[in-house]
Kinemage of the C-alpha trace (Angstrom):
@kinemage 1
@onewidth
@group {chain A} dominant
@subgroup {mainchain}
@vectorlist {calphas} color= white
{ca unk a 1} P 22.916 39.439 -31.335
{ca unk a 2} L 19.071 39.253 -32.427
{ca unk a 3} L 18.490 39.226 -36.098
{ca unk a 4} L 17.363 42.550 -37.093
{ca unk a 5} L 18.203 44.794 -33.864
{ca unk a 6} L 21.260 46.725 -35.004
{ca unk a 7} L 20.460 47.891 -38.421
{ca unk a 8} L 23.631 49.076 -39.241
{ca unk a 9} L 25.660 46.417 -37.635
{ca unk a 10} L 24.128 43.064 -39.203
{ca unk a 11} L 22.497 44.701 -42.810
{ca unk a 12} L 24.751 46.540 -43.710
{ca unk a 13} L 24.660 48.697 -46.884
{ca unk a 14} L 28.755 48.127 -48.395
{ca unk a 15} L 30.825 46.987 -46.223
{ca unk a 16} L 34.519 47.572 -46.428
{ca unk a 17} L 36.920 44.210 -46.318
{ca unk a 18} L 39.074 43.594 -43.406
{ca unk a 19} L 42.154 44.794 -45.017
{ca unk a 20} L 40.755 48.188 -46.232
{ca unk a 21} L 41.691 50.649 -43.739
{ca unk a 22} L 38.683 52.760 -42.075
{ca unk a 23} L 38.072 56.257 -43.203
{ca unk a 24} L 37.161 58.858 -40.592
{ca unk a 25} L 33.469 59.439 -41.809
{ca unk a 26} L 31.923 56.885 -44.645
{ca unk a 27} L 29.401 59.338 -45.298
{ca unk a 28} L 26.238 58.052 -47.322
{ca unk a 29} L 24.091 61.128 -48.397
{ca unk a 30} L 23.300 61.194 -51.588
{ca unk a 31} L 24.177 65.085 -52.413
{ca unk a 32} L 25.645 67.238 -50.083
{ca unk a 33} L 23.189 69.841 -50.263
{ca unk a 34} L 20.709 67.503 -48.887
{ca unk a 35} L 22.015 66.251 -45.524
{ca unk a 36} L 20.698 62.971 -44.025
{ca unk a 37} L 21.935 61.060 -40.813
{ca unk a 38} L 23.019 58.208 -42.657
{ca unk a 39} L 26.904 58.721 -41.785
{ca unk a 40} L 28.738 56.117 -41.119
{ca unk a 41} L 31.785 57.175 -38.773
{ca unk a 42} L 35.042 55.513 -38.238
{ca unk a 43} L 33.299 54.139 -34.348
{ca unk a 44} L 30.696 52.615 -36.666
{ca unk a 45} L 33.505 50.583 -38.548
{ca unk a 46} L 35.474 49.464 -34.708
{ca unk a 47} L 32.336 48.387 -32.830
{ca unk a 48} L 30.358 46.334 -36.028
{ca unk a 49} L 32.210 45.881 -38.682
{ca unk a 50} L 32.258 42.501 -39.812
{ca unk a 51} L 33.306 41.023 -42.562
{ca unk a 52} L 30.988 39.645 -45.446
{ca unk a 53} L 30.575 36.436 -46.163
{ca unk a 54} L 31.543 35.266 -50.194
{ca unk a 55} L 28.202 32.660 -49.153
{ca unk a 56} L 26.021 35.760 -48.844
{ca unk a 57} L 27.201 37.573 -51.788
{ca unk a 58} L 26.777 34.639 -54.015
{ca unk a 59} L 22.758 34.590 -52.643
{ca unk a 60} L 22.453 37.852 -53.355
{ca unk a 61} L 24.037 37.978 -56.965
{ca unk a 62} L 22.202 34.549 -57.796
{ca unk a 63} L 18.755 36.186 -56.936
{ca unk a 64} L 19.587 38.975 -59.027
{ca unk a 65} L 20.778 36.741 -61.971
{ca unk a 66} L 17.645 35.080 -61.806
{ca unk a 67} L 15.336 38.079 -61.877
{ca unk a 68} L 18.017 39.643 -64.599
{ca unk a 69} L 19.065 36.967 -67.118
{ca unk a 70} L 21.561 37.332 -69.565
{ca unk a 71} L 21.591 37.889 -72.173
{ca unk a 72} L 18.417 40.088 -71.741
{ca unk a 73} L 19.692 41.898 -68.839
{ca unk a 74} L 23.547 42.633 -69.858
{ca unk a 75} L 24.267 46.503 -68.945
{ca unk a 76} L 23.368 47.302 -64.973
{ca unk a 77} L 24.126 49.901 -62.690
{ca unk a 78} L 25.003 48.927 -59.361
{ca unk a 79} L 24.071 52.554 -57.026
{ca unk a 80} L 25.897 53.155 -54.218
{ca unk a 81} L 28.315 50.356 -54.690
{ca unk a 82} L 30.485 50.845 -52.094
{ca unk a 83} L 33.737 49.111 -52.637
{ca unk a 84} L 31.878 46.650 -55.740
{ca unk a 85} L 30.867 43.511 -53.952
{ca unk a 86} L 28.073 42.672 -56.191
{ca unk a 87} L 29.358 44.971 -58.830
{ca unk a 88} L 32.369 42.625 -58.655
{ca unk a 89} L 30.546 38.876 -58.545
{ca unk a 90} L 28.514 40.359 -61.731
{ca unk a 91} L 31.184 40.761 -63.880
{ca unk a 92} L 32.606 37.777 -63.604
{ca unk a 93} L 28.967 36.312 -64.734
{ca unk a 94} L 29.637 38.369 -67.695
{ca unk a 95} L 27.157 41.429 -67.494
{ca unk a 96} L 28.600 44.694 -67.861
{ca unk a 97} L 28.884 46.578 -64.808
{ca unk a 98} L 28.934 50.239 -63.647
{ca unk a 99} L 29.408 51.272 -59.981
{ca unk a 100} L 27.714 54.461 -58.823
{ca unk a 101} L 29.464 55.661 -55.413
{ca unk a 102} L 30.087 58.764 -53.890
{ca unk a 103} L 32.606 58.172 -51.266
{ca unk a 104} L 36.117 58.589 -52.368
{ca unk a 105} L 37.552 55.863 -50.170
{ca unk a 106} L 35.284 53.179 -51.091
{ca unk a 107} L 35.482 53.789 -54.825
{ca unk a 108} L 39.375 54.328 -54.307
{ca unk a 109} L 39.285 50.614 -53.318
{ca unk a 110} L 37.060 49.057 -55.516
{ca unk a 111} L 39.551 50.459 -58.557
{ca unk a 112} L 42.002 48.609 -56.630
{ca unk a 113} L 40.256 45.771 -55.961
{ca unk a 114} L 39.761 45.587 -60.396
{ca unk a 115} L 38.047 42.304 -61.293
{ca unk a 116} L 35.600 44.082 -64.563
{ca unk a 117} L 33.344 46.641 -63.288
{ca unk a 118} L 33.731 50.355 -63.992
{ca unk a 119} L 33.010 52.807 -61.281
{ca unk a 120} L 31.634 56.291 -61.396
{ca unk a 121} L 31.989 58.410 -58.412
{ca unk a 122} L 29.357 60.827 -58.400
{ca unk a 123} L 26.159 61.746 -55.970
{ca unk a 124} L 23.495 59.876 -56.489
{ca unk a 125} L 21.304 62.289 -56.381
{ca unk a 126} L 23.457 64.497 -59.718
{ca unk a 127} L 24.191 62.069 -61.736
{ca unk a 128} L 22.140 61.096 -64.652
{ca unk a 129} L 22.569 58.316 -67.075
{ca unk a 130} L 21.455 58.562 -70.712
{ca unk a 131} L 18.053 57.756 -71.263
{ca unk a 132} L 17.521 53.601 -71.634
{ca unk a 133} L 21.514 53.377 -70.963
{ca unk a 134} L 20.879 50.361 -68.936
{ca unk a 135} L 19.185 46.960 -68.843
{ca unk a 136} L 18.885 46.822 -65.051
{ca unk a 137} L 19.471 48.645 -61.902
{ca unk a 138} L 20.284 47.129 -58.739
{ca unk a 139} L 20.086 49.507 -55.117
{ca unk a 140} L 21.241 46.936 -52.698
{ca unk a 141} L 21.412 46.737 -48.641
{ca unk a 142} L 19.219 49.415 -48.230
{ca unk a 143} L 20.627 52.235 -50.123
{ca unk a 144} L 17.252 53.828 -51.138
{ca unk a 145} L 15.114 55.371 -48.671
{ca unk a 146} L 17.292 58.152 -47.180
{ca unk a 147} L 15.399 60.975 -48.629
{ca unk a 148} L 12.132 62.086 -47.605
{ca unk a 149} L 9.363 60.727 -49.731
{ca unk a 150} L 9.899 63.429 -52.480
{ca unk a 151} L 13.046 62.652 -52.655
{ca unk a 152} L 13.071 59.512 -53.051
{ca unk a 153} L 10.683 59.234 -55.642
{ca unk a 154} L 12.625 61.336 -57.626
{ca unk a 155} L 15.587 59.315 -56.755
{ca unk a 156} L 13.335 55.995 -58.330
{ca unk a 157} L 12.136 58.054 -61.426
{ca unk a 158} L 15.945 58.513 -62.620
{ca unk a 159} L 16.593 55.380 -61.626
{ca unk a 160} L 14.070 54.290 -64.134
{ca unk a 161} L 15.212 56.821 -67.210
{ca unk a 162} L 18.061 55.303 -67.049
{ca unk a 163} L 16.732 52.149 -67.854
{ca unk a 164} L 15.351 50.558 -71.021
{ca unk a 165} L 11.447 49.686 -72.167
{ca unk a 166} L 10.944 46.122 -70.496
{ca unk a 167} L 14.162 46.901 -67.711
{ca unk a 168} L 14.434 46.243 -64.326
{ca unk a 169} L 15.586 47.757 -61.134
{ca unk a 170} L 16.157 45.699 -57.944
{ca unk a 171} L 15.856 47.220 -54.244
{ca unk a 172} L 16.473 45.358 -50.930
{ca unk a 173} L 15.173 47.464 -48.361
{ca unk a 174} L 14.155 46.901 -44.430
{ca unk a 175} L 11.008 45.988 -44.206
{ca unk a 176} L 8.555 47.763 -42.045
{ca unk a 177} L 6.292 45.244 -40.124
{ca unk a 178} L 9.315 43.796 -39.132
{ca unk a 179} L 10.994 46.587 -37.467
{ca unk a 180} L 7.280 47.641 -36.031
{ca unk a 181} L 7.702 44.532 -33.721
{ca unk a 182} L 11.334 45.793 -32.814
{ca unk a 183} L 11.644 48.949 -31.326
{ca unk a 184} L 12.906 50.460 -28.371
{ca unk a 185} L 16.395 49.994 -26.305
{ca unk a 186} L 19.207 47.596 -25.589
{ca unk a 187} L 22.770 47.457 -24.569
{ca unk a 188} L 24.684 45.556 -26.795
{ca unk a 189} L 28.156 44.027 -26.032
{ca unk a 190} L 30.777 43.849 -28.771
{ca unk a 191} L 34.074 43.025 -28.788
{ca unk a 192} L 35.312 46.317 -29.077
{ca unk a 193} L 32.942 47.085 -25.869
{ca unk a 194} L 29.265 47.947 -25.242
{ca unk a 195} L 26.809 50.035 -27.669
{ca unk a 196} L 23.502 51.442 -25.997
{ca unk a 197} L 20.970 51.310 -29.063
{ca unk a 198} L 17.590 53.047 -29.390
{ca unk a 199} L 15.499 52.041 -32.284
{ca unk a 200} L 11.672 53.682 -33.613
{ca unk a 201} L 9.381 53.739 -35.967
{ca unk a 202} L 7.164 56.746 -36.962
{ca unk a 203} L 5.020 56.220 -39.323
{ca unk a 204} L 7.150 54.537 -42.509
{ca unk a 205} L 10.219 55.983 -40.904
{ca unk a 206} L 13.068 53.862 -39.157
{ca unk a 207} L 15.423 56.182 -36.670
{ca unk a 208} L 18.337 54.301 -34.976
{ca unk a 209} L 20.798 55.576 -32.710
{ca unk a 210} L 23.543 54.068 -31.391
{ca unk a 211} L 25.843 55.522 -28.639
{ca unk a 212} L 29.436 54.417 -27.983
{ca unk a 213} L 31.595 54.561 -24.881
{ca unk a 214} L 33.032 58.273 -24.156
{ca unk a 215} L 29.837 59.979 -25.519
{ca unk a 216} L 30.461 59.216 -29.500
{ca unk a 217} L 27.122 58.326 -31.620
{ca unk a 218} L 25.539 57.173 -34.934
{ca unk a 219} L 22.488 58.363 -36.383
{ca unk a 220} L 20.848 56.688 -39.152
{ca unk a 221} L 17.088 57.391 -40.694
{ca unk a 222} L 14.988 55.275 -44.105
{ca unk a 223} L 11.852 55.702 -45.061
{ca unk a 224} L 10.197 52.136 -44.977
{ca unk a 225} L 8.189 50.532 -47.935
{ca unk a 226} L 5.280 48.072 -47.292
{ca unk a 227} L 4.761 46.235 -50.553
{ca unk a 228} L 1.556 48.425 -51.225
{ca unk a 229} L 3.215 51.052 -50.956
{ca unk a 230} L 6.582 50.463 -52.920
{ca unk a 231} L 3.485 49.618 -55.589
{ca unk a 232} L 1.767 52.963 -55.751
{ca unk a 233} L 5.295 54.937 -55.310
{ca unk a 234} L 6.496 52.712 -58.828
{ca unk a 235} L 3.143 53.386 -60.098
{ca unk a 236} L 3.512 57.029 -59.843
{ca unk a 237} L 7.104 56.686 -62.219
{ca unk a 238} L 5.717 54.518 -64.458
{ca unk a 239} L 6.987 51.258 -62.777
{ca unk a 240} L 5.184 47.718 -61.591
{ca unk a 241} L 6.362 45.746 -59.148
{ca unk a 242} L 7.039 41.859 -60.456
{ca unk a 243} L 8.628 40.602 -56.990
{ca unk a 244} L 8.023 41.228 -53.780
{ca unk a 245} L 9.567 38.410 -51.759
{ca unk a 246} L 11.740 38.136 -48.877
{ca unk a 247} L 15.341 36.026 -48.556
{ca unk a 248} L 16.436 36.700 -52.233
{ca unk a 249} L 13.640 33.851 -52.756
{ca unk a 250} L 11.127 35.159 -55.016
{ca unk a 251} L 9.029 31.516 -53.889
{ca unk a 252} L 9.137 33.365 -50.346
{ca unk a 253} L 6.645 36.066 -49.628
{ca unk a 254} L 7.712 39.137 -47.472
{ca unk a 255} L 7.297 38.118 -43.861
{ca unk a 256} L 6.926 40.278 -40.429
{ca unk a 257} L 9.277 37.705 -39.223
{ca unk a 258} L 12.150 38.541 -41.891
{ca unk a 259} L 14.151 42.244 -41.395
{ca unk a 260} L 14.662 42.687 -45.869
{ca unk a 261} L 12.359 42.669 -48.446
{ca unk a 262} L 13.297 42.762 -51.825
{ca unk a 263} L 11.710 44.279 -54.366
{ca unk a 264} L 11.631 44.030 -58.544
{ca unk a 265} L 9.955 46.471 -60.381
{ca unk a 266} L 9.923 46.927 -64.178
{ca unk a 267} L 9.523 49.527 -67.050
């Protein structure tokens, strides 16, 4: 399986543990008023869900230690959570951890799952922290960019209310050249048997489609960011970007060769 080809499959936003059973429909829009293809349905979960490796986690919640020191940075939001992988590995560093997540299922398990985070189930999109209630913000595995470009700006002006003068909020997004160089169709073969994908770009927009056996599908939409742009669009909230790297390396620059790009951006 080629690095980068099945979005949903390989970068996944929160994926559930193998002993968590499946829900029906995982669905990740932010407010139900304001629907989005970004669904992730119980054939999603049999055909590519894998299991995340504690080696990946610990990359990902090193990189944001390092960008969000204690004890500076002690009071972050984790959005869209999921079932508290990161929120999780945080707390035992010793920040203080809330978990933003609307799915009932996921944030039903990450309760369970306990280990020092507390979790708020709420849309994204409706709840509001209290002005400077937090130190630093983390959006992980490509949890922003549903909206469209309204949206999502307002979505990364509460983000940075609810953060302090001299805070930070982390996004790891897909990154657009990239997925510019890979577009188009393939048949993929998993165990659970084959997946016919169809993956395009329009303009700073990423559409995949994937289509099981017996006529069953996924649709799932972002907008993109080029590191210009994710400038300008902080910019306009009264953000600057520190970071733009790619790997959870801030040494490594974003690359057309590398599917993420994380981003940094401060108040």
């Amino acid at each position: 399986m080629r690095c980068g080809i099945v979005v949903a499959a390989v970068y996944d936003r929160r994926r559930f543990g193998t002993n968590v059973e499946m829900p029906t429909v995982i669905d990740r829009r932010y407010s139900d008023d304001m629907p989005v293809p970004n669904a992730y349905s119980s054939r999603w979960f049999e055909f590519f869900h894998l299991s995340i490796a504690e080696t990946r986690t610990e990359k990902e919640v090193a990189f944001i230690c390092g960008c969000a020191p204690q004890p500076q940075f002690r009071k972050v939001l984790d959005v869209c959570c999921g079932i508290g992988r990161h929120a999780r590995a945080l707390a035992r560093r010793g920040y203080a951890v809330t978990g933003l997540e609307r799915d009932p299922v996921a944030i039903g398990k990450a309760r369970e799952m306990e280990g020092g985070p507390g979790y708020i189930q709420a849309n994204v999109r409706d709840y509001r922290p209290e002005a400077a209630e937090y130190d630093l913000a983390i959006v992980m595995s490509q949890s922003f960019g549903c909206f469209d470009a309204a949206g999502n700006r307002d979505l990364l002006q509460w983000l940075r209310n609810g953060i302090r003068h001299g805070g930070r909020i982390i996004l790891d997004l897909w990154n657009p050249e990239f997925f510019a160089a890979h577009q188009g169709q393939r048949d993929l073969q998993t165990q659970a048997g084959l997946v016919h994908e169809t993956k395009r770009l329009e303009g700073n927009r990423l559409f995949v489609t994937l289509d099981y056996p017996h006529g069953e599908g996924d649709d799932f939409e972002w907008q993109l960011f080029a590191p210009s742009e994710m400038r300008s669009l902080g910019e306009s909230v009264g953000l600057h970007v520190t970071i733009a790297c790619t790997d959870f390396d801030p040494a490594t620059g974003p690359s057309p060769e590398k599917p993420r790009i994380q981003f940094v951006l401060q108040k």
